[in-house]
C-alpha positions in Angstrom: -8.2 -0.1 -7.5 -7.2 0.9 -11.1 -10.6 1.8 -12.2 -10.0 4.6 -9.0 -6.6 5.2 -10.0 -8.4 6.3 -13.9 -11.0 7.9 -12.7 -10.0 10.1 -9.7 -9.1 13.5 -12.8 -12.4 13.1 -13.8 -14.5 12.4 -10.7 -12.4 15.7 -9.7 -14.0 17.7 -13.0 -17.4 16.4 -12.2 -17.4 17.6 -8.3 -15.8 20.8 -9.8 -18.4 21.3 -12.1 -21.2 20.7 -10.1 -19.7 23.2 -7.4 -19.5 26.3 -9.6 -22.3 25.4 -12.2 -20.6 24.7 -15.4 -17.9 23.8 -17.7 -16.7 27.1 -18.7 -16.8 28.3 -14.8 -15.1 24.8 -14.0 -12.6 25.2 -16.8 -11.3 28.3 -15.0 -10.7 26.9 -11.9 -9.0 24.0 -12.8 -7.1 26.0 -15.3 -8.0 23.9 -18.5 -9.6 24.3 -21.3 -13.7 23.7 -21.7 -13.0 21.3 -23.8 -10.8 19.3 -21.2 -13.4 19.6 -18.8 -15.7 18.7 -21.3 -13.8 15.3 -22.3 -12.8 14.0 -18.6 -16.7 14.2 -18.2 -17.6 12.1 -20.7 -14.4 10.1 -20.3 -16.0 9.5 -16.6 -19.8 8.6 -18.3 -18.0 6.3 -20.7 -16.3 4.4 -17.6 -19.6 3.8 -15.9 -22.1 3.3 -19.0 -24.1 6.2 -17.6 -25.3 9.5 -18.5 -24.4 12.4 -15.8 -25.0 15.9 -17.6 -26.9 16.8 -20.2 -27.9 20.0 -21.8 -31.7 22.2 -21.0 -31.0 24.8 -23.8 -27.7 26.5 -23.4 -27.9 25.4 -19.6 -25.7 22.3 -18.0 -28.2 20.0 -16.6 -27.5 17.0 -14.2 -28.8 13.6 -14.2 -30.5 11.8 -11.3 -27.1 9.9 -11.2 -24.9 12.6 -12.4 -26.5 14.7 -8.8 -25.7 11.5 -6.8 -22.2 10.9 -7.8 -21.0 15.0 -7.5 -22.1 15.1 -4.0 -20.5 11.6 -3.0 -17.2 13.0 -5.1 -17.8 16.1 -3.0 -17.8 14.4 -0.4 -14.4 12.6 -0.8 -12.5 15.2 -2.4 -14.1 17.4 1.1 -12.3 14.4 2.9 -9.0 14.1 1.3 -8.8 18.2 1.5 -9.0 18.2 5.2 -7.0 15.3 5.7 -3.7 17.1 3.4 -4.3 20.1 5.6 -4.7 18.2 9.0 -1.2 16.2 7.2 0.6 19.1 6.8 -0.6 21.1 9.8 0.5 18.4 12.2 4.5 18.5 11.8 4.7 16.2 8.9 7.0 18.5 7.5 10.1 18.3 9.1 12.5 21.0 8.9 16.4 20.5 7.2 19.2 20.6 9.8 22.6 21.3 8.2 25.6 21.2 10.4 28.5 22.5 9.2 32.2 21.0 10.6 34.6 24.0 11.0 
């Protein structure tokens, strides 16, 4: 459960990344820097032992494995989205009643 717990940011940066296409794009939308990005990436290949991205020229280029995992992490974070907005949608909120004595 810890190693989930640890990896759960970067799993995050790698489904983000593979969404839009790239660090820089990625880096924008999670409001970071590209180097950020760039270190919970290799933060997550250093967890696993494995290779996810690479680089074809100036282009970001997915491993076999690096495919695999974004779209199971896609998948997930897909999940837990429509499961906050089914959460909060549903009257989990509860509203404050104040009564006040005279």
């Amino acid at each position: 459960m810890s190693d989930l717990k640890n990896l759960l940011a970067p799993l995050r940066v790698l489904d983000v990344v593979h969404r839009v296409g790239g660090v820089t794009r990625a880096a924008e939308q999670l409001h970071v820097t590209p180097g950020a990005v760039s270190h919970q990436l290799r933060k997550l290949e250093s967890a696993l032992d494995v290779s996810l991205v690479g680089k074809a020229g100036r282009e970001l280029e997915f491993t076999a494995v690096g495919r695999d995992l974004a779209r199971r992490a896609a998948v997930l974070f897909d999940g837990l989205d429509d499961a906050l907005a089914q959460a909060r949608g549903t009257g989990q909120r509860r509203p404050i009643c104040v009564k006040v004595i005279p």
